[in-house]
C-alpha positions as CSV (number, residue, x, y, z in Angstrom):
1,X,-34.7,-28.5,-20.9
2,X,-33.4,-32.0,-20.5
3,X,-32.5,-33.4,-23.5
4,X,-31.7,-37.8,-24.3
5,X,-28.5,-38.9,-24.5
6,X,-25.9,-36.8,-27.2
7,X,-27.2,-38.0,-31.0
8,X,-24.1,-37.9,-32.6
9,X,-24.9,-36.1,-36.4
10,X,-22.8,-37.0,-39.6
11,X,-19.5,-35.0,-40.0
12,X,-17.8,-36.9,-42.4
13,X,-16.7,-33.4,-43.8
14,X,-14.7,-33.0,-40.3
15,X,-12.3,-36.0,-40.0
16,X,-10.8,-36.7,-36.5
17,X,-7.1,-35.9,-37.6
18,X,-8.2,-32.1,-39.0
19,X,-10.2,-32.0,-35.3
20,X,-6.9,-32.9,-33.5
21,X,-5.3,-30.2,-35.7
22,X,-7.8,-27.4,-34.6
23,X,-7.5,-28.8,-30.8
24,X,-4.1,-27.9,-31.3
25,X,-4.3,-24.7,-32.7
26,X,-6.7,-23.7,-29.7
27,X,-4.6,-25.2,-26.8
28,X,-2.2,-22.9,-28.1
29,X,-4.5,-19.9,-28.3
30,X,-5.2,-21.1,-24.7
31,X,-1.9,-20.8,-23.5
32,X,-1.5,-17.6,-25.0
33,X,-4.1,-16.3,-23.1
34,X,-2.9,-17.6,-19.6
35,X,0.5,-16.3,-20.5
36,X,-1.2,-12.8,-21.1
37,X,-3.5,-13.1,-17.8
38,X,-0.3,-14.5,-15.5
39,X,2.4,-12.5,-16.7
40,X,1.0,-9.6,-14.0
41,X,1.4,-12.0,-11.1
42,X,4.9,-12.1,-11.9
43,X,5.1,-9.0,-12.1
44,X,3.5,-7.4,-8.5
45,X,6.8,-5.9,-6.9
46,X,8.3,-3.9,-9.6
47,X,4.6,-2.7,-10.9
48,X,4.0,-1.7,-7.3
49,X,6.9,-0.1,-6.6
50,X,7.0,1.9,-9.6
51,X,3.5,3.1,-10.2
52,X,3.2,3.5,-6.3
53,X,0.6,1.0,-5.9
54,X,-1.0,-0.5,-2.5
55,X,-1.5,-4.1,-2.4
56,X,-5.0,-3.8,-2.6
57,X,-4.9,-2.0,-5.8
58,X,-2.5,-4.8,-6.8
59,X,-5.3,-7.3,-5.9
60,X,-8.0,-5.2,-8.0
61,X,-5.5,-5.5,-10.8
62,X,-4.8,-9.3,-10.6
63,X,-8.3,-10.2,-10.4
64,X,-11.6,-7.6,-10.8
65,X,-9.9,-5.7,-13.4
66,X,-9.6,-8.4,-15.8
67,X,-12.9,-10.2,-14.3
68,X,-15.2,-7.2,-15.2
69,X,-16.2,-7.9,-18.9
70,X,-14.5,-10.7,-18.9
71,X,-17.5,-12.3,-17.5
72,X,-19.7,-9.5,-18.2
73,X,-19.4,-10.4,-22.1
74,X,-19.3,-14.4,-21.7
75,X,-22.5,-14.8,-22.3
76,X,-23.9,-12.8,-25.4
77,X,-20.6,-14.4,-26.9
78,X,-21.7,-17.4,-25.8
79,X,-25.2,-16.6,-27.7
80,X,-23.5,-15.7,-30.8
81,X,-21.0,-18.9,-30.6
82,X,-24.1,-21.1,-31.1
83,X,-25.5,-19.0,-34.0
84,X,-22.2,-17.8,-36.2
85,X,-19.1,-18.5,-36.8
86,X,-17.0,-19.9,-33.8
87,X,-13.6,-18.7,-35.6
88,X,-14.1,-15.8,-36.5
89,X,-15.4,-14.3,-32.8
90,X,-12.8,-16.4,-31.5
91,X,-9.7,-14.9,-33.9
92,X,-10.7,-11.7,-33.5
93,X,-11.0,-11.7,-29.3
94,X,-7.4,-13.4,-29.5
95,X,-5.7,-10.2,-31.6
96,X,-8.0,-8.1,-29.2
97,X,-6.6,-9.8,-25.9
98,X,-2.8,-9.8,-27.1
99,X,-3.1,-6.0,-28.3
100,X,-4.2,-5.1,-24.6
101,X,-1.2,-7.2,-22.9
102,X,1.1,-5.2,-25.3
103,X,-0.8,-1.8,-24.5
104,X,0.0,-2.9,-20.5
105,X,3.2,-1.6,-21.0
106,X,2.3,1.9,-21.6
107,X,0.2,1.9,-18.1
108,X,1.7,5.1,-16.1
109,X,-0.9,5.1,-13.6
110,X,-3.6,2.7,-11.8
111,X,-6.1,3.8,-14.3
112,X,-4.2,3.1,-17.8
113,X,-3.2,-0.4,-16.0
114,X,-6.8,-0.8,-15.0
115,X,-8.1,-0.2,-18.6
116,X,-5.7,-2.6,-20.0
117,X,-6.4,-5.6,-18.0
118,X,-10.4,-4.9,-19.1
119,X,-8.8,-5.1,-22.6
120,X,-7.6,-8.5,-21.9
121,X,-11.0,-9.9,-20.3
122,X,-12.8,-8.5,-23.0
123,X,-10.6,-10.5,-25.6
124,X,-10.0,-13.4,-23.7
125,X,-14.2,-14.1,-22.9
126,X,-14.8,-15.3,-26.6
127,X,-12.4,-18.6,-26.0
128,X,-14.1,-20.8,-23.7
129,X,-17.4,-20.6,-25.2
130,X,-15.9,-20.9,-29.0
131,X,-13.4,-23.6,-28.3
132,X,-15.3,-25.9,-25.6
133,X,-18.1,-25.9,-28.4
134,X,-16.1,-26.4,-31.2
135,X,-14.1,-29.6,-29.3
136,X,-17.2,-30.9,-28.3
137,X,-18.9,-30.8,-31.7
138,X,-15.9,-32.6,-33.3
139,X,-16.2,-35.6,-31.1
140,X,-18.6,-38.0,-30.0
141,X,-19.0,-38.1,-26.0
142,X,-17.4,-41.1,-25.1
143,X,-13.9,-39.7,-26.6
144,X,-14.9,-36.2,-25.9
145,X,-12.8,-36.5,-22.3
146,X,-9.1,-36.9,-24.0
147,X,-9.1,-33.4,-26.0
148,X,-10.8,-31.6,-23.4
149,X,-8.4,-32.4,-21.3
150,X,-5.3,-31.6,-23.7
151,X,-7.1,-28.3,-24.0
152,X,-7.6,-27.8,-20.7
153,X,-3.7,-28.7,-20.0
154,X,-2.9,-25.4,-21.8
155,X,-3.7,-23.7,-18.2
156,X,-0.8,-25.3,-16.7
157,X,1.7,-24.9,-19.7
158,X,0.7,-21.4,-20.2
159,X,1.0,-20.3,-16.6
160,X,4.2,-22.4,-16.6
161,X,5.5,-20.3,-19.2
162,X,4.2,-17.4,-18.2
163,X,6.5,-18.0,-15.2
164,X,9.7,-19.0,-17.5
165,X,9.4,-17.0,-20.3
166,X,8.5,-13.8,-18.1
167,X,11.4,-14.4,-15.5
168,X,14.1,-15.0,-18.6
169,X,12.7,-11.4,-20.0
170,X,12.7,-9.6,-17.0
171,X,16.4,-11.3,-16.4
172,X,17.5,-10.2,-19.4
173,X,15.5,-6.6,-19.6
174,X,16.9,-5.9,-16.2
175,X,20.9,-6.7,-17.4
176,X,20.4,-4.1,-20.0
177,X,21.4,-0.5,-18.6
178,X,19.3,1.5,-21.4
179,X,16.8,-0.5,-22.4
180,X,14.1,1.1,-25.4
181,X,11.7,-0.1,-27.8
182,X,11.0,1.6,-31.1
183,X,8.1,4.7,-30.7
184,X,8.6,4.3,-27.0
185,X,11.9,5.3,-26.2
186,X,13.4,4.1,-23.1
187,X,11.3,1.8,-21.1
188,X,11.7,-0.7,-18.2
189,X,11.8,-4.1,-17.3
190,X,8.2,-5.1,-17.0
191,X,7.0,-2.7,-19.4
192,X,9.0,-4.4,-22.0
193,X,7.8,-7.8,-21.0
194,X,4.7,-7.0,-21.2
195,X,5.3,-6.0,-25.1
196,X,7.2,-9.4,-25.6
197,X,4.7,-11.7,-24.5
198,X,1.5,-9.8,-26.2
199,X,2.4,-9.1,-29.4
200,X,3.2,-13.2,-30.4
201,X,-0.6,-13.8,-30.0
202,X,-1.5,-11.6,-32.8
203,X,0.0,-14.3,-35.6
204,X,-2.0,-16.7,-33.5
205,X,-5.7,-14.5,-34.0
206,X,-4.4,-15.2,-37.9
207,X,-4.2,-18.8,-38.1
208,X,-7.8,-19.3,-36.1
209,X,-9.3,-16.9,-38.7
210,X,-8.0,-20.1,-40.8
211,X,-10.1,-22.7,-39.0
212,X,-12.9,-24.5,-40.8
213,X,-15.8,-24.3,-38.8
214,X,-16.9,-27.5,-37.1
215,X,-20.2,-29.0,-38.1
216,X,-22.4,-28.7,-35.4
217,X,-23.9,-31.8,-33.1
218,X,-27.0,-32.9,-32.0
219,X,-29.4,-30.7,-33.6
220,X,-31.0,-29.7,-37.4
221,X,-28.2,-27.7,-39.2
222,X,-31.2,-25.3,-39.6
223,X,-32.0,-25.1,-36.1
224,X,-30.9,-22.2,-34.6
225,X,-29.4,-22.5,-30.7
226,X,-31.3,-21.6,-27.8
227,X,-32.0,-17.7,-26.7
228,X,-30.6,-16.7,-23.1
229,X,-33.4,-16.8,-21.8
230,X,-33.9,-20.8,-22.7
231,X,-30.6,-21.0,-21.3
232,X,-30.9,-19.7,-17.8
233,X,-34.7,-20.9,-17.7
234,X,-32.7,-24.4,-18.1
235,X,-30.0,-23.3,-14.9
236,X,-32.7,-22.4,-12.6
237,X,-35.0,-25.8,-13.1
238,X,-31.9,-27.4,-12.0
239,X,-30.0,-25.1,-10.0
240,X,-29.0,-27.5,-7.0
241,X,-27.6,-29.6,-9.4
242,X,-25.5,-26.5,-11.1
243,X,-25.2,-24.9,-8.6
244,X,-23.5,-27.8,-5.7
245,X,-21.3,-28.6,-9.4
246,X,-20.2,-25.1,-9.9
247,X,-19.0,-24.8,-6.2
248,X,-16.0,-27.2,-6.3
249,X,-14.8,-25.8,-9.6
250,X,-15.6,-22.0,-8.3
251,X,-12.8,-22.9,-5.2
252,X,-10.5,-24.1,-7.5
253,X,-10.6,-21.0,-9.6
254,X,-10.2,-19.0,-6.5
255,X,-7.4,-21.0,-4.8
256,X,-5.5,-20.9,-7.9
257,X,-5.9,-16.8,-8.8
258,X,-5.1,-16.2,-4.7
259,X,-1.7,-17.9,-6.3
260,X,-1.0,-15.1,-8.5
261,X,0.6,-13.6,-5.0
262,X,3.2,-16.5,-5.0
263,X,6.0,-14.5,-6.4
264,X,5.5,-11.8,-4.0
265,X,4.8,-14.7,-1.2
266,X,8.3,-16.3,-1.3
267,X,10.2,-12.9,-1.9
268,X,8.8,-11.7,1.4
269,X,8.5,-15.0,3.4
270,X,11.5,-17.0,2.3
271,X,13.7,-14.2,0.3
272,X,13.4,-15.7,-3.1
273,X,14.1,-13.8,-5.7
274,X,11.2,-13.5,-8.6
275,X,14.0,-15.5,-10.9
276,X,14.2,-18.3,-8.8
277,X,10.4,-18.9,-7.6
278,X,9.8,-18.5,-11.2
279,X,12.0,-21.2,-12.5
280,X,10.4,-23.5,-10.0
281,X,7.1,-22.8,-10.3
282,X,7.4,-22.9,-14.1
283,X,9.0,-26.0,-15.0
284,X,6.6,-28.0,-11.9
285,X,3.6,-26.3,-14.0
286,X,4.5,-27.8,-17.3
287,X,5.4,-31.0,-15.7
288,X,2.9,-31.2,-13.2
289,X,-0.1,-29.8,-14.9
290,X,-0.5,-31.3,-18.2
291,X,0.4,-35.0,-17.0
292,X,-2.3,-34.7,-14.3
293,X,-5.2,-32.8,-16.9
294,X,-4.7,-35.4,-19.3
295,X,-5.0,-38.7,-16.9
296,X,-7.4,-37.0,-15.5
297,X,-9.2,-37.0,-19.1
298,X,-8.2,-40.6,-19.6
299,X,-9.7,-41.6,-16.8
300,X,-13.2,-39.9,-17.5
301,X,-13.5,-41.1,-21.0
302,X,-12.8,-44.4,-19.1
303,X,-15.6,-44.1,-16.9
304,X,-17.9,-42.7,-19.3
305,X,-17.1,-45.9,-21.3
306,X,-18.1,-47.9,-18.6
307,X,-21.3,-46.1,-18.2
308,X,-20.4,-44.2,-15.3
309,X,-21.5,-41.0,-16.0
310,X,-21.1,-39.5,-12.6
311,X,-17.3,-40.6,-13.2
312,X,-16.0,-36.9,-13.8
313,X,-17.6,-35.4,-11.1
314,X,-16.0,-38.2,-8.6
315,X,-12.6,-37.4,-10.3
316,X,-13.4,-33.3,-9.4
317,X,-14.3,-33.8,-6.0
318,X,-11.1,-36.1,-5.3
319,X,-9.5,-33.3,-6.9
320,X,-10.8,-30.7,-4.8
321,X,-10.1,-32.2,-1.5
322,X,-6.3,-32.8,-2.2
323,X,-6.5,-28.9,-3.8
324,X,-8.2,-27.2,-0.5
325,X,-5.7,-29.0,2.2
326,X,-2.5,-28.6,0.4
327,X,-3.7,-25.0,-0.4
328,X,-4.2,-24.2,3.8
329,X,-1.1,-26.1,4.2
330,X,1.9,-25.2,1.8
331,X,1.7,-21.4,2.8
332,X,2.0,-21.9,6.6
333,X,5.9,-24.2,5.7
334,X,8.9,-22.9,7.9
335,X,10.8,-23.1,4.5
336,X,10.1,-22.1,0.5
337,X,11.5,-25.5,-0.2
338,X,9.2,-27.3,2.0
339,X,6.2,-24.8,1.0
340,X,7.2,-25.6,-2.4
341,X,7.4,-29.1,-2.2
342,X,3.8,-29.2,-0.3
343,X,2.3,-26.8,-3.3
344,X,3.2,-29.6,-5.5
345,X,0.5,-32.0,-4.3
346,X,-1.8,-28.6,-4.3
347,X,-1.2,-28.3,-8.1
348,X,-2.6,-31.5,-9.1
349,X,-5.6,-30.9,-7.1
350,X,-6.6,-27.7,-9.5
351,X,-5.4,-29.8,-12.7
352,X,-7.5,-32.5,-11.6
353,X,-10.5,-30.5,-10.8
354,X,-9.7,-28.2,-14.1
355,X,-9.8,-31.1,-16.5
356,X,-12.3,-33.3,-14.6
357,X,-15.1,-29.6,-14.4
358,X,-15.9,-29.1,-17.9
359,X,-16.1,-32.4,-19.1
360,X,-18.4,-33.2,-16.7
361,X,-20.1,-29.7,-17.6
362,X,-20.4,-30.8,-21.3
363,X,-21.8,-34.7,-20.2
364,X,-25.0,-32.1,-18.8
365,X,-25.3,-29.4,-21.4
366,X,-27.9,-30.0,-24.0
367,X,-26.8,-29.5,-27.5
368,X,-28.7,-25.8,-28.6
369,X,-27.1,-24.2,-25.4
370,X,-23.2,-25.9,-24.9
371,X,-21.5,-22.6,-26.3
372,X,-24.0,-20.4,-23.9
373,X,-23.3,-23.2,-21.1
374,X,-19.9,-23.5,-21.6
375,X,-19.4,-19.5,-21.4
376,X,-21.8,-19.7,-18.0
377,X,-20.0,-22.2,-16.8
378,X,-16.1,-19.9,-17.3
379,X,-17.9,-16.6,-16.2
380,X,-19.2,-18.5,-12.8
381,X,-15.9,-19.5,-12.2
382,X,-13.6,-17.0,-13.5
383,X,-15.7,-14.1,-11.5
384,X,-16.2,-15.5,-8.5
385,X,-12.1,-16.7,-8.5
386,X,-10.8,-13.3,-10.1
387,X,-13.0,-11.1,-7.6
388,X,-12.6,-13.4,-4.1
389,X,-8.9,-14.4,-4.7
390,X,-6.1,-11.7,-5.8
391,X,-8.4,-9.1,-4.1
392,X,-8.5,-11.6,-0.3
393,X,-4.8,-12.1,-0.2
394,X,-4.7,-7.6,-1.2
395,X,-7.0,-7.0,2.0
396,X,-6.1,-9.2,4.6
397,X,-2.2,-8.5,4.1
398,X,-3.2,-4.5,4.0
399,X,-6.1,-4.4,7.0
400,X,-5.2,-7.9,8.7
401,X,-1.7,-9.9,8.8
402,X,0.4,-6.9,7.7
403,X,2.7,-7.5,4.2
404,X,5.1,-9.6,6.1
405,X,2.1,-11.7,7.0
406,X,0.9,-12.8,3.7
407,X,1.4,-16.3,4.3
408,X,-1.4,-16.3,6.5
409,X,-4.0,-14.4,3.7
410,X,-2.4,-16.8,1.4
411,X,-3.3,-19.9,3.7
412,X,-6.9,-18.1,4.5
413,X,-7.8,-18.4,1.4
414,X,-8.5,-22.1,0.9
415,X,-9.6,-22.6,4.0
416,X,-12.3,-19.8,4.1
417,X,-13.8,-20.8,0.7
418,X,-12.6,-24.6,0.0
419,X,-13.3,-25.8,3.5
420,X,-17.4,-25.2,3.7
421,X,-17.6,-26.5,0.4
422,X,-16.2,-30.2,0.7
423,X,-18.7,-31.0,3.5
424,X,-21.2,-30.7,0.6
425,X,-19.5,-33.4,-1.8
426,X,-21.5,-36.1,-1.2
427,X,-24.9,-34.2,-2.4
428,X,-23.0,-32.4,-4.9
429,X,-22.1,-36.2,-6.9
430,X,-25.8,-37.4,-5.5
431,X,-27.4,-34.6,-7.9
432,X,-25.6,-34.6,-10.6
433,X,-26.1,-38.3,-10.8
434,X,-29.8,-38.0,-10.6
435,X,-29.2,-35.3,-13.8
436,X,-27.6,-38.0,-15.6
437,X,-29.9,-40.6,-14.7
438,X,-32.5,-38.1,-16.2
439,X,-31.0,-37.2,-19.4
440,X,-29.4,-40.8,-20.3
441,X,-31.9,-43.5,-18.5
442,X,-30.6,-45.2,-15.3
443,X,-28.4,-47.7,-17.8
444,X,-27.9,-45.8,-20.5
445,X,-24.5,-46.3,-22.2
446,X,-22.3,-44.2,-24.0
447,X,-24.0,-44.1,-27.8
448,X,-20.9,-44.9,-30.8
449,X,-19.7,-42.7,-33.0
């Protein structure tokens, strides 16, 4: 279902300053929810040593738990995203995903831990088809790249903070000698973070509900968006296109979840305590991250401007390679500074590829289908990342290296998934140039607002 270039429909009742204002409010909401899915990763030793939990159940928490109808539910949201109202689906999943995080902290077994990281995946699968959809609708394509990118940044300020915020709670929980919530009675130290990061997101769920719904591009206001079926009829007629795209982004997802064993990575290796790694880590993502995402963004609205509609994808794939060998190499450092410094260089390979990915998945996706798309597009990446990364490192450190060997399942990682795919770059930017070529003409240039 190929469709011409992006026809840009009046939204005079949308101005760009009220669309900056609802980017905003969803970066926020975004970094919420990677606050709620990375607080966990901080969390691993004192979880584990509590609840008496193997590090392979530790890996089917970090990643399958929450990957289960996380992805399972992307798309009929996606479905209903192009039909109904984007904030309301997208309010309601945040109050839903915030009520689970705070519901973690009454886990007392595998199970009730289990059932609350579902809670989270269920809540946290209506955002990237609502807000990718709604962005997109409330900007032409050749300025489409900047808040994208912004929004996109949120992965790296909320998993920043996760890592700040979360270490200053546990700090502080753990100082306390009897330490209680109201209804709960006494509780610990990562059950009471777990409360203190979920609850804020609830006032956020509030001000969504708030939103006014973006008028939606490039079709009829009475044409209804495409069924499923349309949808994945669409993927398979150009599935080696999708499908060599999807790859670069589907490492990067699963190099970066591996990474929620980090914490428990330099305590073992390099005898960091959670307090300090998390300081580090923290303050490089916030730095790091959203400076990278957003020239990153830049730099494919520039391209995009020039015609170049291939640009994101050479951005990604630049992205990928510095991502993979950093990823193989920081692990395998004689020292958590040098590891640490190494990572560094790994980080702005995944904000490079996580900024540069869905832009250039939106330059592709016709009009009727972007929510469904967009929701394919997070439920290929998210699955494949949550199932093959947490649950790699949980295995090979249980059945392979040994726990004091976990910088060798953390190095494996990259290397068994990222390596294979970058020897398939070149076709991967040769089709999705052809796909651009197809939809936009062979000079076609960005249309004007």
């Amino acid at each position: 279902m190929n469709q011409p270039g992006d026809r840009v429909m009046p939204t005079r009742s949308f101005g760009e300053t009220y669309a900056w204002y609802m980017v905003i409010l969803l970066t926020v909401a975004y970094v919420f929810s990677f606050i709620d899915r990375y607080i966990l990763g901080l969390l691993v030793e004192p979880i584990k040593a509590d609840l008496q939990l193997s590090d392979t159940e530790m890996g089917l928490l970090l990643g399958p738990a929450f990957a289960i109808l996380y992805v399972g539910a992307g798309l009929p949201l996606g479905w209903l995203a192009d039909r109904y109202r984007r904030t309301w689906i997208l309010g309601t999943g945040v109050a839903l995903w915030s009520l689970a995080t705070a519901a973690s902290a009454l886990a007392r077994n595998f199970g009730h831990l289990f059932l609350a990281r579902v809670g989270v995946g269920i809540g946290e699968a209506t955002l990237a088809p609502c807000a990718l959809s709604m962005i997109s609708d409330s900007f032409p394509p050749e300025r489409r790249g900047r808040p994208v990118a912004f929004y996109v940044s949120a992965q790296a300020i909320g998993a920043g903070l996760a890592a700040l915020g979360g270490a200053a709670v546990l700090a502080w929980a753990n100082a306390i000698d009897d330490l209680s919530f109201p209804g709960l009675g006494e509780i610990t130290a990562w059950q009471f973070t777990f409360i203190v990061v979920g609850l804020p997101g609830v006032l956020i769920a509030l001000l969504l509900l708030t939103l006014r719904e973006p008028p939606r591009r490039e079709r009829d206001p009475a044409e209804t968006g495409a069924s499923i079926p349309e949808t994945l009829r669409h993927v398979g007629r150009n599935l080696p296109t999708w499908a060599s795209f999807l790859a670069f982004p589907v490492v990067m997802t699963t190099v970066a979840y591996s990474q929620n064993w980090f914490a428990a990575l330099y305590m073992r290796s390099w005898d960091w305590p959670i307090e300090r790694f998390a300081l580090w880590s923290g303050l490089a993502m916030i730095i790091i991250g959203p400076i990278t995402v957003n020239v990153s963004g830049w730099l494919s609205d520039r391209q995009l401007a020039q015609g170049k509609r291939d640009g994101p994808v050479r951005i990604m794939v630049v992205g990928s390679f510095l991502l993979v060998i950093m990823g193989i190499v920081s692990p395998l450092m004689p020292t958590g500074e040098i590891a640490f410094a190494v990572w560094l260089f790994n980080l702005m390979g995944m904000s490079i590829v996580s900024a540069s990915s869905p832009i250039a998945m939106l330059n592709i996706a016709p009009g009727p289908m972007r929510a469904q798309l967009s929701a394919l597009f997070y439920m290929v990446t998210s699955l494949t990342g949550l199932l093959l990364g947490p649950l790699t490192v949980g295995l090979l450190t249980d059945h392979v290296f040994g726990a004091d060997g976990i910088q060798y399942a953390a190095a494996a990682v990259p290397a068994l998934f990222g390596l294979p795919v970058l020897l398939f770059a070149g076709f991967a930017r040769r089709r999705y140039a052809q796909e651009c070529e197809t939809i936009y003409g062979a000079t076609a240039q960005p249309e004007p607002a």
